[in-house]
FIPA-850283 format. One record per residue (C-alpha): x, y, z; residue in three letters. Coordinates in nm, 2 decimals. Layout:
<torzas>
((X,Y,Z),'ALA'),
...
</torzas>
This chain:
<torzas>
((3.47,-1.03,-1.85),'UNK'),
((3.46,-0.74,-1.58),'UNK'),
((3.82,-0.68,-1.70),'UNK'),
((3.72,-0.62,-2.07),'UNK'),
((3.43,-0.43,-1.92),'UNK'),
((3.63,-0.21,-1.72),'UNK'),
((3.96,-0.20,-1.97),'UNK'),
((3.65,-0.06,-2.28),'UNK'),
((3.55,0.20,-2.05),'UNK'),
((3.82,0.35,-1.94),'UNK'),
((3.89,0.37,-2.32),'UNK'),
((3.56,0.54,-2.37),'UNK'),
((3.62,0.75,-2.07),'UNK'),
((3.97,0.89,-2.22),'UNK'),
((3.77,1.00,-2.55),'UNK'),
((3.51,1.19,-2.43),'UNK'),
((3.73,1.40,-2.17),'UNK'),
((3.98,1.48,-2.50),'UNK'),
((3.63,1.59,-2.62),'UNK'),
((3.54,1.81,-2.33),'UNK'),
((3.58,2.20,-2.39),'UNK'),
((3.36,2.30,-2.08),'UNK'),
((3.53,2.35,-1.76),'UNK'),
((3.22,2.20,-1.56),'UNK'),
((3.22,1.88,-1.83),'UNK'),
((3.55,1.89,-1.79),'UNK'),
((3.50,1.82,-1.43),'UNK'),
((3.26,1.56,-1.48),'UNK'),
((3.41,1.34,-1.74),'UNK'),
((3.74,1.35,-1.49),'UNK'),
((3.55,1.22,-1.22),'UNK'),
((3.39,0.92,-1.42),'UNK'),
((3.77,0.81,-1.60),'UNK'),
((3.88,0.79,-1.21),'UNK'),
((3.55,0.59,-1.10),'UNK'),
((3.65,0.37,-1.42),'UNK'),
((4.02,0.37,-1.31),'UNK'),
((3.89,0.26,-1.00),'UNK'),
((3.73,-0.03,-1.15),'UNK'),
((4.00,-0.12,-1.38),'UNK'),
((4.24,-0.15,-1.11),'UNK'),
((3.96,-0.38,-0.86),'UNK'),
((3.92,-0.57,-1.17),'UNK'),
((4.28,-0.69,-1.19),'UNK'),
((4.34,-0.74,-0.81),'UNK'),
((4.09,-1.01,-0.85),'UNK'),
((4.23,-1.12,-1.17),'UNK'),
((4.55,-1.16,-0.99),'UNK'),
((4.37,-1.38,-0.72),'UNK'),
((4.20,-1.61,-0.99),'UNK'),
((4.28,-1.98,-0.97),'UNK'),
((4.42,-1.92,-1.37),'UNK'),
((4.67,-1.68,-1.27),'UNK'),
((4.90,-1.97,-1.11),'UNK'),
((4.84,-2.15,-1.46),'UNK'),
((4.91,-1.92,-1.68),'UNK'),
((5.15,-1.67,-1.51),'UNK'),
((5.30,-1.49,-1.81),'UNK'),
((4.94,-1.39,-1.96),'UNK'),
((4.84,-1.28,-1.64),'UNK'),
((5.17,-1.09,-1.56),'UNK'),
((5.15,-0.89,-1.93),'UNK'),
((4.78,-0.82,-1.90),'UNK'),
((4.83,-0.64,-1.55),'UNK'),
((5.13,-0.51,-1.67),'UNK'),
((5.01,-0.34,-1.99),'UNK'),
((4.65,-0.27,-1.75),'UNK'),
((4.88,-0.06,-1.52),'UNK'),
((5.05,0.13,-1.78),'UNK'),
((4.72,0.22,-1.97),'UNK'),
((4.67,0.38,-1.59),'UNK'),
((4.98,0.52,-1.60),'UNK'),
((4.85,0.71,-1.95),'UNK'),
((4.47,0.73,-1.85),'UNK'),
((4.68,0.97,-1.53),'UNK'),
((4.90,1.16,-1.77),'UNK'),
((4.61,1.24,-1.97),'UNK'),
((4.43,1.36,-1.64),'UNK'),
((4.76,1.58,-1.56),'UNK'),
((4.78,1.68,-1.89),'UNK'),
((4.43,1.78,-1.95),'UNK'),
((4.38,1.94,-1.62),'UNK'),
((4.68,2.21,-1.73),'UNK'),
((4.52,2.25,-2.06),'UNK'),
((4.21,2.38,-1.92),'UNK'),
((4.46,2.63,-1.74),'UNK'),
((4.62,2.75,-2.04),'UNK'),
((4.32,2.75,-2.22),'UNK'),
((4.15,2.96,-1.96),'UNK'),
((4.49,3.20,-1.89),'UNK'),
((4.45,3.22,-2.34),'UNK'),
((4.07,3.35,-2.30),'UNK'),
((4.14,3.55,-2.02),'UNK'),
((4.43,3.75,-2.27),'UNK'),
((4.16,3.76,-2.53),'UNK'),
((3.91,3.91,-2.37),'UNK'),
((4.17,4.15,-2.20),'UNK'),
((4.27,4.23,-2.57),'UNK'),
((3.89,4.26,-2.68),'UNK'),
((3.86,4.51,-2.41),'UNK'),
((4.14,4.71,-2.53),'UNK'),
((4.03,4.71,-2.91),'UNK'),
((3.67,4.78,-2.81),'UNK'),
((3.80,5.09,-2.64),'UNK'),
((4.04,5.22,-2.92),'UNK'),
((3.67,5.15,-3.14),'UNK'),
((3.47,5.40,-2.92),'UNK'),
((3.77,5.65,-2.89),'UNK'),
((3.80,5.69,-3.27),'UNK'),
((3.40,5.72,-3.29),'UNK'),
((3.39,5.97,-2.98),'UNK'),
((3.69,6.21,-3.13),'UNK'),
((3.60,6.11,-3.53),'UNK'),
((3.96,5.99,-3.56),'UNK'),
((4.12,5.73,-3.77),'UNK'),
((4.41,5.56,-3.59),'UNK'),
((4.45,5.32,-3.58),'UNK'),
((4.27,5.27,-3.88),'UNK'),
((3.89,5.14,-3.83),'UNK'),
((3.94,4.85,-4.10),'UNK'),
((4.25,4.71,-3.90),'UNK'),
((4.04,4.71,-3.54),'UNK'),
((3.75,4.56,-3.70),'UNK'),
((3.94,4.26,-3.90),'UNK'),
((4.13,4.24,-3.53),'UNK'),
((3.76,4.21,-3.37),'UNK'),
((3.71,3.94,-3.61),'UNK'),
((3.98,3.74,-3.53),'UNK'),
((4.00,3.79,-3.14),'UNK'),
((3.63,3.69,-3.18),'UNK'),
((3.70,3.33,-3.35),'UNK'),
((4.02,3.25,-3.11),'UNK'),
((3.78,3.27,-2.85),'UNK'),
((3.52,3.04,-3.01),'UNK'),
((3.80,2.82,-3.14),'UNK'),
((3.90,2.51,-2.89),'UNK'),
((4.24,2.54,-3.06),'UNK'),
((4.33,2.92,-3.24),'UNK'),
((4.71,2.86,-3.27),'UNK'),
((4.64,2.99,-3.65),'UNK'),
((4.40,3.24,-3.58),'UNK'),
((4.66,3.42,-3.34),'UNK'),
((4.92,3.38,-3.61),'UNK'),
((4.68,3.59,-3.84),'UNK'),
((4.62,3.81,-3.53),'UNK'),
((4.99,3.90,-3.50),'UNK'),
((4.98,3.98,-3.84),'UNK'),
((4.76,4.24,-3.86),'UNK'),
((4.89,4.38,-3.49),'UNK'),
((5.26,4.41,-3.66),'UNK'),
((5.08,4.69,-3.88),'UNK'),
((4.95,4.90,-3.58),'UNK'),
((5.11,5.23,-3.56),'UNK'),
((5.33,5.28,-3.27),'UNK'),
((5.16,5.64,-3.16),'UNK'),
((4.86,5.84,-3.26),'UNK'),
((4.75,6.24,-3.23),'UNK'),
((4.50,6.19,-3.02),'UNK'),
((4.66,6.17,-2.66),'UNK'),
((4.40,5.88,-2.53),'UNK'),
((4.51,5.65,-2.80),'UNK'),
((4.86,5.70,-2.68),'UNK'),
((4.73,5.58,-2.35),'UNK'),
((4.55,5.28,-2.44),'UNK'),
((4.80,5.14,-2.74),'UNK'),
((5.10,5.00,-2.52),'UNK'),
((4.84,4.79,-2.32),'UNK'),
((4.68,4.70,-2.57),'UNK'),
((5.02,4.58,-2.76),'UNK'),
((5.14,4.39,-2.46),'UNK'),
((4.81,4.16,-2.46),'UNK'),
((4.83,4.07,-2.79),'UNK'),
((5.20,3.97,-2.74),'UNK'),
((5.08,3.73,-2.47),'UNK'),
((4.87,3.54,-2.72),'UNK'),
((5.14,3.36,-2.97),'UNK'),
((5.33,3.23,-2.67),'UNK'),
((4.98,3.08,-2.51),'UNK'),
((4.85,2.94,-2.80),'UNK'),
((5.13,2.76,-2.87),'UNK'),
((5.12,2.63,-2.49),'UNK'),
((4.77,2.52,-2.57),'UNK'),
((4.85,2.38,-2.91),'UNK'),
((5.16,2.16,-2.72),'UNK'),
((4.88,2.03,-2.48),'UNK'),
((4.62,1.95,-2.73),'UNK'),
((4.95,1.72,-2.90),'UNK'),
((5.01,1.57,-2.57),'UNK'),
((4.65,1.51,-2.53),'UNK'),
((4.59,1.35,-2.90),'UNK'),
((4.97,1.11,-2.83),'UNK'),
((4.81,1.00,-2.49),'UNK'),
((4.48,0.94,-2.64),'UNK'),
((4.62,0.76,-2.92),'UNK'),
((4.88,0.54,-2.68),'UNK'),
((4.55,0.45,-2.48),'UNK'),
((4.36,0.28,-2.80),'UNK'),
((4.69,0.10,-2.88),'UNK'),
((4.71,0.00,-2.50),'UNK'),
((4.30,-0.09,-2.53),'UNK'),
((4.35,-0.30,-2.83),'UNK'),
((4.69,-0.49,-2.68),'UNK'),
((4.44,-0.55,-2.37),'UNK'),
((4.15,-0.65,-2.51),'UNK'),
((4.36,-0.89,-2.73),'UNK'),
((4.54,-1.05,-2.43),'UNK'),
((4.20,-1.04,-2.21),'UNK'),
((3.96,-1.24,-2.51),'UNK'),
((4.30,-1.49,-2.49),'UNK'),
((4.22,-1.52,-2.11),'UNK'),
((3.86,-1.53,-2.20),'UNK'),
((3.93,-1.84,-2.42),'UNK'),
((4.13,-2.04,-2.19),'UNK'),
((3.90,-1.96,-1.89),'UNK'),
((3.62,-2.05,-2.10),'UNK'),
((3.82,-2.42,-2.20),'UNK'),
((3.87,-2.44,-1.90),'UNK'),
((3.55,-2.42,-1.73),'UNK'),
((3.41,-2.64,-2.04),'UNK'),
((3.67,-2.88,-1.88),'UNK'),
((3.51,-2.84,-1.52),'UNK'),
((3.10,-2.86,-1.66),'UNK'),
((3.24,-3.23,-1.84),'UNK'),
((3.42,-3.37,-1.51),'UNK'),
((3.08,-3.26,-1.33),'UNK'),
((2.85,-3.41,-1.59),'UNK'),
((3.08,-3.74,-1.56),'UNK'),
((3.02,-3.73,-1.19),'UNK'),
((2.67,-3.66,-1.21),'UNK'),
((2.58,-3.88,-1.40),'UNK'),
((2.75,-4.17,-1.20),'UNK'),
((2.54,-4.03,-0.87),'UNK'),
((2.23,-4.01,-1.10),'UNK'),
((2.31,-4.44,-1.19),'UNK'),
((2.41,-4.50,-0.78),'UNK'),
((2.03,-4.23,-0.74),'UNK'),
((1.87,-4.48,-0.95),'UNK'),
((1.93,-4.80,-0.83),'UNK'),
((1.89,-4.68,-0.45),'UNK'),
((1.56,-4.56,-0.57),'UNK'),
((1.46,-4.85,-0.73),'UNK'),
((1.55,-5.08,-0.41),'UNK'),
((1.33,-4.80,-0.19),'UNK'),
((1.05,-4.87,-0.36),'UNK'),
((1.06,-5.25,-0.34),'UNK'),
((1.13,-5.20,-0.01),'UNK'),
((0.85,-4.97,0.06),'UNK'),
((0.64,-5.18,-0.13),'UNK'),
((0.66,-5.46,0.07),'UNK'),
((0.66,-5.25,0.42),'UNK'),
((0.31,-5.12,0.30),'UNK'),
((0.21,-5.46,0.19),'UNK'),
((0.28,-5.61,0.53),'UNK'),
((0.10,-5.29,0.72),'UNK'),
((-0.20,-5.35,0.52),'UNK'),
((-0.22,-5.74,0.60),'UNK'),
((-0.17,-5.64,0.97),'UNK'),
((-0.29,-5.30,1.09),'UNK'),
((-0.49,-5.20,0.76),'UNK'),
((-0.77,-5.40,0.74),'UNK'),
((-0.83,-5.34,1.13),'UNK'),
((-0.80,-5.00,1.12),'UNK'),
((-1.05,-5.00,0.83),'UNK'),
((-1.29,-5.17,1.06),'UNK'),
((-1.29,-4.96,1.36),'UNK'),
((-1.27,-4.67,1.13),'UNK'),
((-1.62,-4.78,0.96),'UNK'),
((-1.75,-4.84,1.36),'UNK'),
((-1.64,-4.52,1.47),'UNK'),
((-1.87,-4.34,1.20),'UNK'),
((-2.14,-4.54,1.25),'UNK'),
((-2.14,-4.45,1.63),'UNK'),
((-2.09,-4.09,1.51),'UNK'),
((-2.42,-4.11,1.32),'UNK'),
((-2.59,-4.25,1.60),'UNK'),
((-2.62,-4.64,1.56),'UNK'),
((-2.60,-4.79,1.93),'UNK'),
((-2.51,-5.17,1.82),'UNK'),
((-2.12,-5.14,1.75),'UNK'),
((-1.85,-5.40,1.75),'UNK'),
((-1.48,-5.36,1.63),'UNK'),
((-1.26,-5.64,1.60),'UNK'),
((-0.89,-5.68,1.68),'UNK'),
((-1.07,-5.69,2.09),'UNK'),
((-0.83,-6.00,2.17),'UNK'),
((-0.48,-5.84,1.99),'UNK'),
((-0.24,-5.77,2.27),'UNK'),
((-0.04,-5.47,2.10),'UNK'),
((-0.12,-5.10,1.98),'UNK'),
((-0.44,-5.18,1.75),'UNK'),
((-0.60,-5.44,2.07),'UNK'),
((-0.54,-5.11,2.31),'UNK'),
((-0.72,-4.91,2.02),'UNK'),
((-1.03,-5.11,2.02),'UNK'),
((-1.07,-5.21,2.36),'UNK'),
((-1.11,-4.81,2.39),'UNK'),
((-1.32,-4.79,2.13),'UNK'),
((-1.56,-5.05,2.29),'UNK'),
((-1.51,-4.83,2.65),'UNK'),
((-1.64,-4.49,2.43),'UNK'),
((-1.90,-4.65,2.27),'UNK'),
((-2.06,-4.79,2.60),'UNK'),
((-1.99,-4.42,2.75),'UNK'),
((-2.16,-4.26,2.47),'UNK'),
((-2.48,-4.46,2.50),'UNK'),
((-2.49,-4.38,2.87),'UNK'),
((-2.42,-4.01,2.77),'UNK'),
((-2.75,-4.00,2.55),'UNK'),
((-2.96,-4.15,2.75),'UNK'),
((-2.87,-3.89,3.00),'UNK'),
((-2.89,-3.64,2.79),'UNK'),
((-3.20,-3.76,2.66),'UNK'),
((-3.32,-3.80,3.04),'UNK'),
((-3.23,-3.37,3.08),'UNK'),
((-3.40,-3.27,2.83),'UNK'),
((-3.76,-3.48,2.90),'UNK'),
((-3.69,-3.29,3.27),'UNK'),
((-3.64,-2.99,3.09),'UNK'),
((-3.95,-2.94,2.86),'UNK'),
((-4.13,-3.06,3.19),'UNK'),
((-3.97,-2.79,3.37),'UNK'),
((-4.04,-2.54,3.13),'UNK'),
((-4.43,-2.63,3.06),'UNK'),
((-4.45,-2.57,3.47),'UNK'),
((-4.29,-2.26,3.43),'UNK'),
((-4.49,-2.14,3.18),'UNK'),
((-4.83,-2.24,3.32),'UNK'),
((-4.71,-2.09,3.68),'UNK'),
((-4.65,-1.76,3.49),'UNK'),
((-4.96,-1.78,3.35),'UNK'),
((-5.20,-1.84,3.67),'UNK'),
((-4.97,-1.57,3.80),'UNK'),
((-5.03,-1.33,3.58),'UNK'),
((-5.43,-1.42,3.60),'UNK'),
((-5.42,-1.38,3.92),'UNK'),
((-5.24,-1.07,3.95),'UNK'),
((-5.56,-0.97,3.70),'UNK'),
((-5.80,-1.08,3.93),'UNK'),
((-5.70,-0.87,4.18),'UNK'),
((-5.65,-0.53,4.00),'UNK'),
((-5.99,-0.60,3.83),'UNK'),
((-6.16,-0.65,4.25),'UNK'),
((-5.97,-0.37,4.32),'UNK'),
((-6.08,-0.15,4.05),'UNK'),
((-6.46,-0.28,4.09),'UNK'),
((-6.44,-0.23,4.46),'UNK'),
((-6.34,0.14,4.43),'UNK'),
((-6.58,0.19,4.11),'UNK'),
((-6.91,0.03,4.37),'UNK'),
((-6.84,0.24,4.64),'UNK'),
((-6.74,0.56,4.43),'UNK'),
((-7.10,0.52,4.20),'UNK'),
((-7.31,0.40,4.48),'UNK'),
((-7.22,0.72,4.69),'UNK'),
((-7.24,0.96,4.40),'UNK'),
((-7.57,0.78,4.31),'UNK'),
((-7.71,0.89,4.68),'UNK'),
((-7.61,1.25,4.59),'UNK'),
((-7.81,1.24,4.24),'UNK'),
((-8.15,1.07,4.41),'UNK'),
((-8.14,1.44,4.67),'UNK'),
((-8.08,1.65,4.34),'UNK'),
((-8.33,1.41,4.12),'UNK'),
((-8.60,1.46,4.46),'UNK'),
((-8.51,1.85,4.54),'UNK'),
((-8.60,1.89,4.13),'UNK'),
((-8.90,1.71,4.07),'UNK'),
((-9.00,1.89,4.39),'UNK'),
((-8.99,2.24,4.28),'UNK'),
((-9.32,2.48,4.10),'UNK'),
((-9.35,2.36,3.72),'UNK'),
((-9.47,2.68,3.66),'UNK'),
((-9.17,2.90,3.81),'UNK'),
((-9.00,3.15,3.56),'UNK'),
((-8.69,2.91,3.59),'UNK'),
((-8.86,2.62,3.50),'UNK'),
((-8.65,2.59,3.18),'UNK'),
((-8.33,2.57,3.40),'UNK'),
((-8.50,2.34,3.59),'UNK'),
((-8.58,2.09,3.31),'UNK'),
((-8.21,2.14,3.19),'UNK'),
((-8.09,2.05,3.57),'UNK'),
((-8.31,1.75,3.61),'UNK'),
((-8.20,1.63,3.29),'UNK'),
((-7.84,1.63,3.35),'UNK'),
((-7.93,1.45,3.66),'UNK'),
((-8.10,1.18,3.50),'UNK'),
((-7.78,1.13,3.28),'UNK'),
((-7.55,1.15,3.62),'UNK'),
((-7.78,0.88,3.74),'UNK'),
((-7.78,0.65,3.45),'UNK'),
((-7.39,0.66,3.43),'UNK'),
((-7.40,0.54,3.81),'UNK'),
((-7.63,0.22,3.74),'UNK'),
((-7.35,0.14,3.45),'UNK'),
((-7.09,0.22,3.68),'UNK'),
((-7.29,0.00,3.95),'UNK'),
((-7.28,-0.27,3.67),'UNK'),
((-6.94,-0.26,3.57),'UNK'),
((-6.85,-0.28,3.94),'UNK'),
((-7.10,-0.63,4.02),'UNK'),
((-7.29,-0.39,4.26),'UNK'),
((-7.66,-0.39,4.08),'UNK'),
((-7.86,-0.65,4.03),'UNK'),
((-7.88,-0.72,3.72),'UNK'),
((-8.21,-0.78,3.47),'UNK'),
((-8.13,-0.91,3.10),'UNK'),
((-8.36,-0.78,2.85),'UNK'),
((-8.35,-0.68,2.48),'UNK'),
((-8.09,-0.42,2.39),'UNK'),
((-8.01,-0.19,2.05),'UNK'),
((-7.66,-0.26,2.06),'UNK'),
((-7.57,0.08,1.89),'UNK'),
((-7.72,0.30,2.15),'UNK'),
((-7.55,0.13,2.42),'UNK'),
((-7.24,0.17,2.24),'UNK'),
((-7.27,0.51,2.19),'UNK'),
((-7.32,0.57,2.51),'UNK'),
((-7.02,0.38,2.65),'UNK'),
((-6.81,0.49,2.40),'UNK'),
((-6.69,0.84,2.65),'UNK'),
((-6.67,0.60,2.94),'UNK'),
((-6.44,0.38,2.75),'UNK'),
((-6.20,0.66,2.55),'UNK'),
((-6.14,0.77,2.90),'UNK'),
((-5.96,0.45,3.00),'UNK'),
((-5.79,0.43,2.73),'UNK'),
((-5.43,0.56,2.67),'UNK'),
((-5.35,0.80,2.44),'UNK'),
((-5.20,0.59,2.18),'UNK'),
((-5.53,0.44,2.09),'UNK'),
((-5.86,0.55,1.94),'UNK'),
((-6.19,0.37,1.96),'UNK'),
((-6.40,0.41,1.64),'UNK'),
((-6.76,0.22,1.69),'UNK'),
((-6.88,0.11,1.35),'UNK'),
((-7.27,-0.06,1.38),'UNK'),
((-7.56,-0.14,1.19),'UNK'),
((-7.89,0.05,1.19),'UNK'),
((-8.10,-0.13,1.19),'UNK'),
((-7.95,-0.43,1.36),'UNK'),
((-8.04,-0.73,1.56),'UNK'),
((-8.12,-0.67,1.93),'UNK'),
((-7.86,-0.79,2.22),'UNK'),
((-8.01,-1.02,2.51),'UNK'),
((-7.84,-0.81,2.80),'UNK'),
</torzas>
C-alpha cells in the first residue's frame, strides 16, 4: 500500500513541475518529486525485504525494476526541466534585451520626428516581443517576429538609428535559435511526462496484483489463527470450567472450617468495640492459626476491660483534681481581694482621719471669727466648703471601717448624688456612671 502511495505521488509530483513556469515554484515542486523519490525508493527496499518477495520473485523483481526506471525518468525530467528553465530564462533575457532596443529606436523617431524604421513595424514588433515573453512556449510568436524583422531596413538618415540597428538585429537573431531550444525541451518534457503515466499505470497494475496476493495471503494467515484460537478458546474453556469446580469446593471446605469461626469472633470483636464487657469467641481449644487467633482475642478483651477501668479511674482523679484547682483559684483570688481592699481602707482611715483634724481647726478658726466683719460673706463661703470637706471625711471614715457607725433612714437619691464624684473618680475611663432614681422614693435603713 505505501508503494502505490508513494508510486501515485511521484506521478502527481512529475505533473505539477511540467506545470511550473515560476523559477521559485519551479524550485519547490523539485524539492517535493525528490522527497517523493525518496519515498518511492524506501518503499521498495522494504518491499524487497517482505516475506512475499521469496514467493513470488518475478512480480517482485518487475515491480522494482519498472519502480527504478520510473526513477530513472522522474531524474531525466528533473535534468531536463532544470535546463529548460535556463533556456527559458537565457530566451527572456534576449527579449527584453530586444525590447530595450526597440523601445529606444521608438523614442529616437519621436525625439528627431523620423520614420525609420517605420513606426507601424516597431509597434507590431512591441506586440509580439510582448506575448513571447508572456508565452511559456513562443516558438510561433518568434517565427512571426522574424518575419516582420526581415523587413527592417539595413540603415537610416538619422546617424543614431545607424547606431542602435545592428544591436538590435543581432538580438533578434538570437531568438529563433532559443526558442527552438525551449520548444526541444518542452518535447522532452511532455515524452518524459508521458513515459511516467505509462510507467505509473504498469506499476500500479503490478502493485494492486501484489496487493491481491498479499491480501490472500494474509486471509490465509487470519483463518490458520482463527483455527488455532479457537482450539485454545475449547482447551480455555474446559480449564475454566474445572477451576471453578475446583474453587468451588476449596471455598466450600474454608467456610465449613475457618468461616463460620471467623464469623464468630468477628461478631465478638464488634461487640467489644461497642463496649459490651461479657465476650466469648469460640475456636479457644483449636490448636492451629484460628485457636492462636482467639486465644488473642480473649487476651485483648481482658486487657481492654482493665484499660477502661483505668481510664475510667483517671478521669474520676481528674475532675477531682480540677474542682480543687478551681476552688484554690478561687479562695486565692478572694484573698488576694481581701487584702487590697485592708490595704486600700487602711490608707483611706488614716488619710480622712488626718485630713478630718485639719477641717475641725478651719471649721473652729471660722465659727470663731466677728459675724459682722465686712468679709463675712467670704467667711460663710469658707465655712461652707469646710463643712462639705468634713462630710466627705465621715464617708471616707465609713468606707474605710474607721467611724462608728449609726443606721437610720436615708433618701437614697441624695446619698447617691453625692457619691456619685467620689465614685467616677475610681472608675476608669472606659466607664460612665449614670444614676437613675425615683423622687419620691422609699427611704434606705442605713
Amino acid at each position: 500500500m505505501n508503494l502505490a502511495r508513494d508510486t501515485a505521488n511521484v506521478a502527481t509530483a512529475a505533473v505539477r513541475l511540467a506545470q511550473v513556469v515560476g523559477a521559485l515554484e519551479y524550485k519547490g515542486e523539485a524539492e517535493r518529486l525528490k522527497q517523493t523519490q525518496m519515498a518511492l525508493r524506501h518503499s521498495l527496499e522494504q518491499l524487497a525485504d517482505a516475506p512475499l518477495a521469496q514467493q513470488e520473485p518475478a512480480l517482485v523483481t518487475r515491480i522494482i525494476r519498472r519502480s527504478n526506471e520510473l526513477q530513472q525518468s522522474v531524474t531525466g525530467m528533473l535534468e531536463r526541466g532544470q535546463k529548460r528553465h535556463l533556456e527559458r530564462n537565457a530566451l527572456l533575457s534576449a527579449l527584453y534585451q530586444s525590447q530595450s532596443y526597440l523601445r529606444h529606436l521608438q523614442d529616437i523617431n519621436r525625439r528627431y520626428a523620423s520614420n525609420v524604421p517605420d513606426a507601424r513595424q516597431l509597434a507590431e514588433m512591441d506586440r509580439l516581443i510582448v506575448a513571447a515573453i508572456d508565452t511559456p512556449s513562443p516558438r510561433a510568436t518568434v517565427q512571426q517576429l522574424d518575419a516582420v524583422t526581415a523587413m527592417l531596413p539595413a540603415s537610416a538618415l538619422q546617424p543614431v538609428v545607424n547606431l542602435v540597428l545592428p544591436d538590435f538585429n543581432d538580438e533578434l537573431r538570437k531568438l529563433a535559435p532559443l526558442s527552438k531550444q525551449l520548444e526541444e525541451s518542452d518535447l522532452s518534457i511532455s515524452w518524459y511526462m508521458f513515459h511516467i503515466k505509462a510507467l505509473v499505470a504498469i506499476l500500479n497494475r503490478d502493485i494492486n496484483q501484489y496487493v491481491e496476493q498479499v491480501a490472500q495471503a494474509s486471509r490465509l494467515r487470519t483463518a490458520q489463527s482463527h483455527q488455532e484460537l479457537r482450539s485454545i478458546s475449547v482447551f480455555i474453556s474446559v480449564f475454566a470450567v474445572l477451576a471453578l469446580i475446583i474453587t468451588g469446593c476449596a471455598c466450600w471446605y474454608i467456610y465449613r472450617n475457618l468461616g463460620s469461626n471467623l464469623t464468630a469472633i468477628s461478631r465478638a470483636m464488634s461487640r467489644l468495640a461497642h463496649g459490651e464487657q461479657n465476650v466469648s469467641v469460640p475456636a479457644l481449644q483449636r490448636r492451629d492459626e484460628l485457636g492462636e487467633l482467639a486465644r488473642a482475642f480473649n487476651v485483648f478483651a481482658r486487657n481492654t476491660a482493665s484499660l477502661e477501668h483505668t481510664t475510667r479511674l483517671l478521669k474520676e482523679k481528674t475532675s477531682q483534681m480540677e474542682v480543687d484547682r478551681i476552688e484554690r483559684q478561687g479562695l486565692e483570688e478572694a484573698l488576694l481581694h481581701s487584702q487590697k481592699m485592708k490595704a486600700v481602707g487602711q490608707l483611706t482611715g488614716g488619710v480622712a482621719h488626718d485630713f478630718n483634724n485639719l477641717l475641725a481647726v478651719i471649721i473652729g478658726s471660722l465659727e470663731l471669727t466677728d459675724s459682722a466683719s465686712p468679709d463675712a460673706p467670704r467667711i460663710t463661703r469658707a465655712l461652707k466648703a469646710a463643712e462639705r470637706g468634713a462630710m466627705l471625711t465621715q464617708r471616707l471614715l465609713a468606707f474605710s471601717r474607721k467611724q462608728s457607725l449609726q443606721p437610720h433612714a436615708v433618701e437614697m437619691k441624695p446619698l447617691l448624688e453625692n457619691l456619685s464624684e467620689l465614685m467616677r473618680h475610681s472608675l476608669p475611663a472606659t466607664l460612665t456612671l449614670d444614676i437613675e432614681a425615683q423622687t419620691p422614693a422609699w427611704p434606705a435603713w442605713i
